[in-house]
Backbone bond lengths (Angstrom), bond angles and torsions (degrees), N, CA, C in turn:
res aa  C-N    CA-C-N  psi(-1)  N-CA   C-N-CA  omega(-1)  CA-C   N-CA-C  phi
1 X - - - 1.466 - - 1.517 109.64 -
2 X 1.257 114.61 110.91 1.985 121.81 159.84 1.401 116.22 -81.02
3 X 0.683 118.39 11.76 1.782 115.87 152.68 1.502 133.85 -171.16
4 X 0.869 140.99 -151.80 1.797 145.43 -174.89 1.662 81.41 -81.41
5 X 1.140 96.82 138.32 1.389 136.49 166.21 1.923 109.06 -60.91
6 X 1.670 128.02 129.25 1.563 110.30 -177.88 1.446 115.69 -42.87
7 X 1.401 123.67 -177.95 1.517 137.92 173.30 1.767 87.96 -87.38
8 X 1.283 117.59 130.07 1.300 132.59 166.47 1.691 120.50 -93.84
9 X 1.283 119.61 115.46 1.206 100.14 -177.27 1.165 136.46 -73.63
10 X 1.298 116.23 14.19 1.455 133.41 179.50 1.496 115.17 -129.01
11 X 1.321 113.65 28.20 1.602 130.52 -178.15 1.493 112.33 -76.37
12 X 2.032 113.67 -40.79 1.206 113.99 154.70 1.523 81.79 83.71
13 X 0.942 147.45 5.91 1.742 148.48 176.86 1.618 131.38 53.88
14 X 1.996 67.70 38.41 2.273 96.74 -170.50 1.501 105.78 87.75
15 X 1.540 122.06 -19.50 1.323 89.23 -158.06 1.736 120.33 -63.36
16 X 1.256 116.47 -18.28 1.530 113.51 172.65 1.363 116.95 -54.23
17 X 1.367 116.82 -5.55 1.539 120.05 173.83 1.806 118.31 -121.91
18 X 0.822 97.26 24.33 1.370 116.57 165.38 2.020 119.47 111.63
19 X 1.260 115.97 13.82 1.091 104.19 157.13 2.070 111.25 113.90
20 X 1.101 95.96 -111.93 1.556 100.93 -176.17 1.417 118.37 -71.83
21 X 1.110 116.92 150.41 1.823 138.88 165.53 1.500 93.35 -17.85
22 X 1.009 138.05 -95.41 1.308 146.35 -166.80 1.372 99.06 -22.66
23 X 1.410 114.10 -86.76 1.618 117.55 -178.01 1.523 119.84 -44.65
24 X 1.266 105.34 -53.83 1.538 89.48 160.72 1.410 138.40 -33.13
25 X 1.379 106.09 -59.91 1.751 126.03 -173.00 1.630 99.38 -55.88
26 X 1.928 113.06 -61.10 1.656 95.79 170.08 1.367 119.81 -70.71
27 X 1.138 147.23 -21.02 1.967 139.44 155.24 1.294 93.10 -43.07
28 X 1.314 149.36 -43.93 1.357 120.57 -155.64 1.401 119.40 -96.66
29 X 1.607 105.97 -25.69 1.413 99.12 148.78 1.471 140.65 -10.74
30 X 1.999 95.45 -52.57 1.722 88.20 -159.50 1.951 79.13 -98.65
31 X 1.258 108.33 -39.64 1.376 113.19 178.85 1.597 123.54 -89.66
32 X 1.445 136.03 87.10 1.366 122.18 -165.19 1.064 115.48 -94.15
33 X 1.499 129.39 26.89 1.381 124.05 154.06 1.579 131.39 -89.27
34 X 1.462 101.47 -0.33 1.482 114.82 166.00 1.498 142.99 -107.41
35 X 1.684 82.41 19.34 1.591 113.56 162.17 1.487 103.82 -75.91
36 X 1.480 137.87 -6.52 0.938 146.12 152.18 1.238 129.93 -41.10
37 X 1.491 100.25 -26.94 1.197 101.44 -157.36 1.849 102.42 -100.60
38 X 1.616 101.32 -25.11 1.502 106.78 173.65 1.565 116.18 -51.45
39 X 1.708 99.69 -54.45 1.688 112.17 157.87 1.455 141.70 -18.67
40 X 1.464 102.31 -55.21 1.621 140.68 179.85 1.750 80.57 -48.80
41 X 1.571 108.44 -64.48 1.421 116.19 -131.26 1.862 97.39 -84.03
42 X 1.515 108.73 -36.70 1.425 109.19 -171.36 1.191 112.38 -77.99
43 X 1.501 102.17 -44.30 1.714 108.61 -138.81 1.650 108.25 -59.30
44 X 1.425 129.39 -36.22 1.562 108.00 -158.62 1.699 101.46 -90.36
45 X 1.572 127.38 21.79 1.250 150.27 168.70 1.584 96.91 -84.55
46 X 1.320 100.04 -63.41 1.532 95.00 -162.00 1.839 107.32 -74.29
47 X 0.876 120.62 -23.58 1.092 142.01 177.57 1.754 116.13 -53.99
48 X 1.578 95.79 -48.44 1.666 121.28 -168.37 1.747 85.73 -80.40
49 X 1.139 134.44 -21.23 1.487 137.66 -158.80 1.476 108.90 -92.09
50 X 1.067 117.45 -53.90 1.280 154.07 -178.61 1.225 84.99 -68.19
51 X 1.810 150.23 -67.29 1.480 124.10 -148.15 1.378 82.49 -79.88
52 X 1.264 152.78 -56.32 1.115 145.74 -163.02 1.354 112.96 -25.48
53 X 1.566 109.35 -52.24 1.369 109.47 -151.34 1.646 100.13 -98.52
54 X 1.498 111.88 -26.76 1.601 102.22 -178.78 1.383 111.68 -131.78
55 X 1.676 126.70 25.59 1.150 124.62 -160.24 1.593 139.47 81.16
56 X 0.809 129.46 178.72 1.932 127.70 -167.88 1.697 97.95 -74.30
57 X 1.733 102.28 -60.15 1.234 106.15 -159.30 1.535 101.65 -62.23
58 X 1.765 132.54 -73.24 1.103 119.67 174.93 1.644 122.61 -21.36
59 X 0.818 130.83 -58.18 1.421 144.64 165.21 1.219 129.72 -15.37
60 X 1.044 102.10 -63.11 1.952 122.93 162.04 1.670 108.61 -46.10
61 X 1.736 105.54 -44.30 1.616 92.17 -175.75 1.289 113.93 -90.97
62 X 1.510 122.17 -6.75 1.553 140.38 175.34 1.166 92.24 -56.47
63 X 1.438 108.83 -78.75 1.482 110.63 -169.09 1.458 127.60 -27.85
64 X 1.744 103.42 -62.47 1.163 123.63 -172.00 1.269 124.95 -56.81
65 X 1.691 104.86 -39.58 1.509 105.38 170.78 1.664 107.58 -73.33
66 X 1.145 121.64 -36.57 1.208 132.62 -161.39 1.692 97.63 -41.06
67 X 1.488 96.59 -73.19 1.881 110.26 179.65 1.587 112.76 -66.61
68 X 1.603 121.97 -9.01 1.554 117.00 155.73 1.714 104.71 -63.70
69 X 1.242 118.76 -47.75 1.426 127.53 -155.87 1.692 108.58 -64.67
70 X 1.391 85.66 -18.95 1.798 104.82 -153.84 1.838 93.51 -82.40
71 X 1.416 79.39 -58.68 1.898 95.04 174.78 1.554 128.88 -46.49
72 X 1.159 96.91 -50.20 1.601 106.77 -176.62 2.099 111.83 -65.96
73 X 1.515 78.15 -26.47 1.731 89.13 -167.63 1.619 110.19 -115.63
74 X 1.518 114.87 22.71 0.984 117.66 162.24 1.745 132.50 -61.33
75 X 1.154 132.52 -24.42 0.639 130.96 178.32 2.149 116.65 -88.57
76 X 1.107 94.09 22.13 1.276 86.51 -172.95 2.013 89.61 -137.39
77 X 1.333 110.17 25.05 1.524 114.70 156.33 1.386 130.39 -98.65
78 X 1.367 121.60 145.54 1.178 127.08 -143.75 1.844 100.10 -96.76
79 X 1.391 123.95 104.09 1.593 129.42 -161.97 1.346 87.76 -71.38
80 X 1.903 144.92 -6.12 1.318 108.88 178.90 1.396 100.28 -62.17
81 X 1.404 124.28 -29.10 1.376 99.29 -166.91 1.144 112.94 -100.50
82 X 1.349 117.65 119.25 1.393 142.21 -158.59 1.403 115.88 -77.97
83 X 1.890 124.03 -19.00 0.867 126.00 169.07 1.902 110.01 -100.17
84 X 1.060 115.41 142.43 1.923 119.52 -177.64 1.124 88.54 -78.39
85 X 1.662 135.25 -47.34 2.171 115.68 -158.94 0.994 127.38 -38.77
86 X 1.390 122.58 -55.24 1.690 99.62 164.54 0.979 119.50 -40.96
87 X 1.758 122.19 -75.25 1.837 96.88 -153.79 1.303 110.41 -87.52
88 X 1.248 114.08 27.83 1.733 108.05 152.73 1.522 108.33 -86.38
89 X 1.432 108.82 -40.25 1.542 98.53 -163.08 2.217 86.00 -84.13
90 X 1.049 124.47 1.77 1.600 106.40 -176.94 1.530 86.01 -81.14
91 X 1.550 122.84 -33.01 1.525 101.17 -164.12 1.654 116.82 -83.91
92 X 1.073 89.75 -22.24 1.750 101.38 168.03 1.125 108.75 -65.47
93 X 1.356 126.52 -57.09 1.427 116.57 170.40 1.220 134.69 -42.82
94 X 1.353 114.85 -42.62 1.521 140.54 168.32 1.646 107.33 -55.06
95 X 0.890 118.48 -35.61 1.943 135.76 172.56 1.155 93.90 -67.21
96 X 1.169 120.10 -57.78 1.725 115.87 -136.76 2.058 85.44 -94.13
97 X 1.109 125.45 -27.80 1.470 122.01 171.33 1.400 113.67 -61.90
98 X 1.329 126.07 -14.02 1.265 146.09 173.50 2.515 109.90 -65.95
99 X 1.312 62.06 -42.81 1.399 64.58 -161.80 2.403 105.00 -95.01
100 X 1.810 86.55 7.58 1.561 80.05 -165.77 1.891 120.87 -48.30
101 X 0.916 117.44 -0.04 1.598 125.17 -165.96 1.730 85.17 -71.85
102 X 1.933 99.86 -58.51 1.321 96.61 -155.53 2.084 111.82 -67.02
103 X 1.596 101.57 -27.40 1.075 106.62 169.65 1.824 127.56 -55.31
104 X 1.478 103.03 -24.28 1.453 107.29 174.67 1.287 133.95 -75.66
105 X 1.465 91.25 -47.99 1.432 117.95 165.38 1.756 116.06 -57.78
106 X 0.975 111.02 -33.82 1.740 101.92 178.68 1.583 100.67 -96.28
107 X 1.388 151.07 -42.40 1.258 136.32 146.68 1.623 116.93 -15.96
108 X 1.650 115.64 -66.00 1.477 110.99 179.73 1.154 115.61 -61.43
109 X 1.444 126.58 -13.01 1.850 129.38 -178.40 1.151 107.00 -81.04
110 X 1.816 116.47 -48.64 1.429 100.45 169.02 1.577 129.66 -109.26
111 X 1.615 118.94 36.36 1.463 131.05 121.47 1.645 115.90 -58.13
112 X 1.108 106.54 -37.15 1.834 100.72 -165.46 1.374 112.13 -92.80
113 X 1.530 122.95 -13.03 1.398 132.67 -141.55 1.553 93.23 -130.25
114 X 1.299 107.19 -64.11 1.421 119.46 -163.30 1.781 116.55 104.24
115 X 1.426 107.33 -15.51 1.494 126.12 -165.14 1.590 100.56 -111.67
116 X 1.400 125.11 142.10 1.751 110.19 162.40 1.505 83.11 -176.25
117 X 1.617 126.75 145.60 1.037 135.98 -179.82 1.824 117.52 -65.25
118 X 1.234 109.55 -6.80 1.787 121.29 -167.68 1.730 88.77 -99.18
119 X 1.269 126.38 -36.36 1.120 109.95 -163.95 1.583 117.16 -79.51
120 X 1.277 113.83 20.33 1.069 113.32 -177.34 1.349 120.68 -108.86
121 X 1.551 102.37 -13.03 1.160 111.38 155.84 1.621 131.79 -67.82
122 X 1.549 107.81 -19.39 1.883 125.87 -157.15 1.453 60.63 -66.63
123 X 1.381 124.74 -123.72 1.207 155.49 -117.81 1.802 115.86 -96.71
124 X 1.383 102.92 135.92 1.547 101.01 -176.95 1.849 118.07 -74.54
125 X 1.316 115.62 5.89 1.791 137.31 -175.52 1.532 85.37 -123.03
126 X 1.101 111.67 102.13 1.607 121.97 142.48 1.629 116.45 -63.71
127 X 1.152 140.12 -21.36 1.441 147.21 141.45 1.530 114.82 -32.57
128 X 1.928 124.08 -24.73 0.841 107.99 -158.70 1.708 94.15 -107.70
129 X 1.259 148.16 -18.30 1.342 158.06 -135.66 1.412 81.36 -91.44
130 X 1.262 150.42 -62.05 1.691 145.66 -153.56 1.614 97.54 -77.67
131 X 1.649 131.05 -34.74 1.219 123.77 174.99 1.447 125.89 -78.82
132 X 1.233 118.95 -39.77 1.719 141.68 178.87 1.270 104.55 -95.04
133 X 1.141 117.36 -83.62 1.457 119.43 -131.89 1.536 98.84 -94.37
134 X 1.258 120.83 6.61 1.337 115.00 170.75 1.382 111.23 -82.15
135 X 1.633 114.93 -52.55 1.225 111.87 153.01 1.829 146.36 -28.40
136 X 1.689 85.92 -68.22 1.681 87.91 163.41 1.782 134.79 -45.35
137 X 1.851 82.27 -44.20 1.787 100.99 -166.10 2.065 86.07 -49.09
138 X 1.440 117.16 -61.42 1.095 101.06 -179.72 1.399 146.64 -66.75
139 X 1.750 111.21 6.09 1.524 119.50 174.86 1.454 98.02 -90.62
140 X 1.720 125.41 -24.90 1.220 140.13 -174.98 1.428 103.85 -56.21
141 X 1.337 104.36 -72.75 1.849 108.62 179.92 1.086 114.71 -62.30
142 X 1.180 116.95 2.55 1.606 90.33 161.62 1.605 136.15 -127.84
143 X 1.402 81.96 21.33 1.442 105.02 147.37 1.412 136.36 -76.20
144 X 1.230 138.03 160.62 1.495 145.36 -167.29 1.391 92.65 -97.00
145 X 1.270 108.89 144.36 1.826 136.26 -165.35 1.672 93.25 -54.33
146 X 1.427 106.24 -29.36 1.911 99.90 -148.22 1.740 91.76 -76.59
147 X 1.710 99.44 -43.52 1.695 100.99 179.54 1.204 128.76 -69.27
148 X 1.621 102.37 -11.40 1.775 96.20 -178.22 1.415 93.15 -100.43
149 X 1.528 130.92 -42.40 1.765 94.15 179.34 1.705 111.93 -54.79
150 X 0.994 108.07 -33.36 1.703 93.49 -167.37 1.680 116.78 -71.45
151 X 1.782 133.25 -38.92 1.121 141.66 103.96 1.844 92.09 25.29
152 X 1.292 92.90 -114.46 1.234 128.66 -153.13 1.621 104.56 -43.83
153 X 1.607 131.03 -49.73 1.094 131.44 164.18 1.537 135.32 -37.91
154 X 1.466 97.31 -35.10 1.212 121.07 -179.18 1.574 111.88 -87.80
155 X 1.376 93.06 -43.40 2.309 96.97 175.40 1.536 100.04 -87.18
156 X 1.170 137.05 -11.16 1.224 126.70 164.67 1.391 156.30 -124.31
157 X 1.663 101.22 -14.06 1.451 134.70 174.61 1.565 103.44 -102.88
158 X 1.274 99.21 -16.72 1.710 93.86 161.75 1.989 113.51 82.53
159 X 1.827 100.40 9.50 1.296 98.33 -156.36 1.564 108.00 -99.41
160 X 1.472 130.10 147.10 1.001 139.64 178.60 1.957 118.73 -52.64
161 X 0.856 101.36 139.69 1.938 89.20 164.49 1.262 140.20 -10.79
162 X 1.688 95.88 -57.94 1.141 120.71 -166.31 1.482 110.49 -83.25
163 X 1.099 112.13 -47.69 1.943 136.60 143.52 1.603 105.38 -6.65
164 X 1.687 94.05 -86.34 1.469 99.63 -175.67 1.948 114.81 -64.40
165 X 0.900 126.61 -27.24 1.076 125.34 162.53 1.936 130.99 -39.85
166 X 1.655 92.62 -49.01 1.340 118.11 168.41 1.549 109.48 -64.79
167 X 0.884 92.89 -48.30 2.116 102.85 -168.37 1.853 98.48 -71.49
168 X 1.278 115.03 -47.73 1.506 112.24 -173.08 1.673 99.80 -83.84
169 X 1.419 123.17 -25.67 1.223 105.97 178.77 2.003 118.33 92.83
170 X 1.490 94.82 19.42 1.292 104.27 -165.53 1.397 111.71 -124.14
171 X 1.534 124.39 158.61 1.789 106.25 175.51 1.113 109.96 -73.48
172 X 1.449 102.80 166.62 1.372 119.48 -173.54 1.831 117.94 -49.15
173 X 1.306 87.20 -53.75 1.562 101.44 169.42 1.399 123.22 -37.53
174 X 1.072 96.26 -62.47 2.260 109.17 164.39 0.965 97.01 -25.99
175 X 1.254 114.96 -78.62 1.811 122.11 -159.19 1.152 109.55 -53.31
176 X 1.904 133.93 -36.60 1.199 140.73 -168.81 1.776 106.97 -74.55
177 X 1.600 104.84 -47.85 1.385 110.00 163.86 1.793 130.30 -42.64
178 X 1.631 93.07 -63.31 1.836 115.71 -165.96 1.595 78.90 -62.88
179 X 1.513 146.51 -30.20 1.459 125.73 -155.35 1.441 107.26 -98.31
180 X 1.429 102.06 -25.97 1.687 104.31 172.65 1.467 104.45 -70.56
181 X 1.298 109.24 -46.65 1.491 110.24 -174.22 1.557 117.34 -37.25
182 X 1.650 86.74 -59.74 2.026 100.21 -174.23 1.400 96.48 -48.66
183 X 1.290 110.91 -49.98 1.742 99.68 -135.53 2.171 95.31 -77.23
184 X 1.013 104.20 -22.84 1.428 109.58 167.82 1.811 110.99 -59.89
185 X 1.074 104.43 -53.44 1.387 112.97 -174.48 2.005 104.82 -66.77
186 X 1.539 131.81 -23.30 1.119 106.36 -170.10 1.644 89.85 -103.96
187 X 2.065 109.40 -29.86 1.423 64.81 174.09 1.697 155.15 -102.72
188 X 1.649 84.28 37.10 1.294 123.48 158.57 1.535 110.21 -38.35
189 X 1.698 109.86 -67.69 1.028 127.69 -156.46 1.436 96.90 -99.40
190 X 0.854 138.03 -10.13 1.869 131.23 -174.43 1.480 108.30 -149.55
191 X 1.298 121.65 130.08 1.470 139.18 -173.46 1.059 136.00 -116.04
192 X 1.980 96.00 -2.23 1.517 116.92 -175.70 1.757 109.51 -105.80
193 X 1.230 107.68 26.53 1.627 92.22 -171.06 1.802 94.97 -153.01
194 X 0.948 124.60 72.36 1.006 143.55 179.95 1.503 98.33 -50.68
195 X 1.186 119.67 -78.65 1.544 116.77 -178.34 1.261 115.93 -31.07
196 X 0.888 118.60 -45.34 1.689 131.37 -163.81 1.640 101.03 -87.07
197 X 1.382 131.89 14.88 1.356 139.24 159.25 1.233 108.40 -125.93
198 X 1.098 128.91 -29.35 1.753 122.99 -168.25 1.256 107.88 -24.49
199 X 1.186 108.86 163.05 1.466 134.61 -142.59 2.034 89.31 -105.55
200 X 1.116 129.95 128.35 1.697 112.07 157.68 1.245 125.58 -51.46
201 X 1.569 106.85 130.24 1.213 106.64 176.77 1.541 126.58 -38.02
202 X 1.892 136.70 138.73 0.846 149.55 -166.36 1.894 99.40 -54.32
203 X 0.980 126.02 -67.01 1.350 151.60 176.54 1.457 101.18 -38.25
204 X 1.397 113.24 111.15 1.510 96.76 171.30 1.688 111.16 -103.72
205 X 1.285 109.63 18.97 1.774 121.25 153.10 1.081 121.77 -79.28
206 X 1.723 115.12 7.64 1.720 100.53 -173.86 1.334 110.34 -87.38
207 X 1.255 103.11 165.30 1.934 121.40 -176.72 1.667 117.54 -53.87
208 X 1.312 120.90 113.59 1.454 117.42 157.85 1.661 123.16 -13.96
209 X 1.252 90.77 -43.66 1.719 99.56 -172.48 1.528 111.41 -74.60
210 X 1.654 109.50 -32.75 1.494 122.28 161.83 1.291 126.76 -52.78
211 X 1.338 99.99 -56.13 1.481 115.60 161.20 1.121 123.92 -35.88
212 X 1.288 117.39 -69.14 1.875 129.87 173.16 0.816 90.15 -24.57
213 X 1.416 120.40 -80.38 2.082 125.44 -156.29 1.060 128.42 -86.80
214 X 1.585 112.49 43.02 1.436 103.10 176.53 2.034 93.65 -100.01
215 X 1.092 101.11 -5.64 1.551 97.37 -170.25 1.431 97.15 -92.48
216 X 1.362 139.50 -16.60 1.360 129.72 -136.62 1.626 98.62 -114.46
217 X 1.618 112.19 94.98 1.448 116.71 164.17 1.386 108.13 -68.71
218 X 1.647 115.89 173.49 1.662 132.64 -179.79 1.103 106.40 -53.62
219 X 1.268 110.07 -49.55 1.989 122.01 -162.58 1.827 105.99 -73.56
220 X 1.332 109.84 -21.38 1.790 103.32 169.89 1.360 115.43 -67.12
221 X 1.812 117.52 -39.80 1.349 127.42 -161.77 1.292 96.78 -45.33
């Protein structure tokens, strides 16, 4: 077998074989058709992440390699961590850093334009791309790759600190830095989106899951 096995519609997302990401990833070891089931559970996440950042079509092959990459190199992931999102979304990220030229370049088209074929993926109101996201797309590009995945993980993958840390492979601190950094730098450049700059919570006991969403306005969902 050269890659992940199809999505089965009766995979149930492993749980008939014991339940979470972790257990799955070692079951499929001896059994690799229930890497299927990791699939079931990630893929139209990573997928929704990926059009964000490079459009529908890119997306499809993000994905695809993403859960090839995942497959082949499964056996060399670490089951303490019981959840797969990070290093699915680190390898997606790692894809999608591949292609950052093309990611810049269509951000500055629709900062300058208002129009760009990716932005039609951001948001389900095409009404909203000439008010928001024309703006942002251009506080976006002009940031450095390291601050917008981490940025971006957090306003769009929905992932905690500690999350993105795991997925990029960096200390915690990085992530706390590269996120202060961004969010200084766009809302430098943009004054209308408050959410989408907030400040980290004061508390540095708050919840991963808190974390995720302090970046995540209506118009990203």
């Amino acid at each position: 077998m050269t890659g992940p096995p199809p999505a089965r519609p009766d995979a149930e997302h492993g749980a008939e074989h014991g339940g979470d990401d972790a257990d799955v990833i070692a079951q499929s070891l001896d059994e690799p058709e229930l890497f299927a089931g990791l699939y079931d559970r990630h893929a139209p996440d990573i997928h929704r992440y990926a059009a964000r950042r490079l459009g529908e079509g890119a997306a499809d092959d993000i994905t695809a390699e993403t859960f090839l990459i995942a497959f082949r190199t499964r056996d060399r992931y670490d089951t303490a961590h019981r959840l797969a999102r990070p290093w699915l979304y680190g390898i997606a990220a790692n894809l999608i850093g591949k292609h950052r030229r093309t990611e810049v370049r269509a951000l500055k088209a629709l900062a300058r334009t208002g129009h760009d074929p990716v932005a039609a993926s951001w948001s389900d109101r095409s009404d909203d791309r000439l008010a928001v996201q024309a703006p942002l797309a251009g506080a976006l590009a002009a940031l450095s790759p390291g601050d917008r995945h981490v940025l971006l993980l957090v306003a769009w993958a929905d992932l905690g600190y500690q999350e993105v840390a795991e997925a990029l492979r960096i200390p915690l601190g990085t992530v706390r830095s590269r996120l202060n950094r961004a969010r200084r730098k766009v809302r430098a450049s943009l004054s209308t989106d408050p959410a989408f700059t907030a400040e980290p919570s004061a508390s540095p006991a708050s919840t991963a899951s808190a974390a995720g969403k302090e970046l995540n306005p209506s118009w990203t969902k």
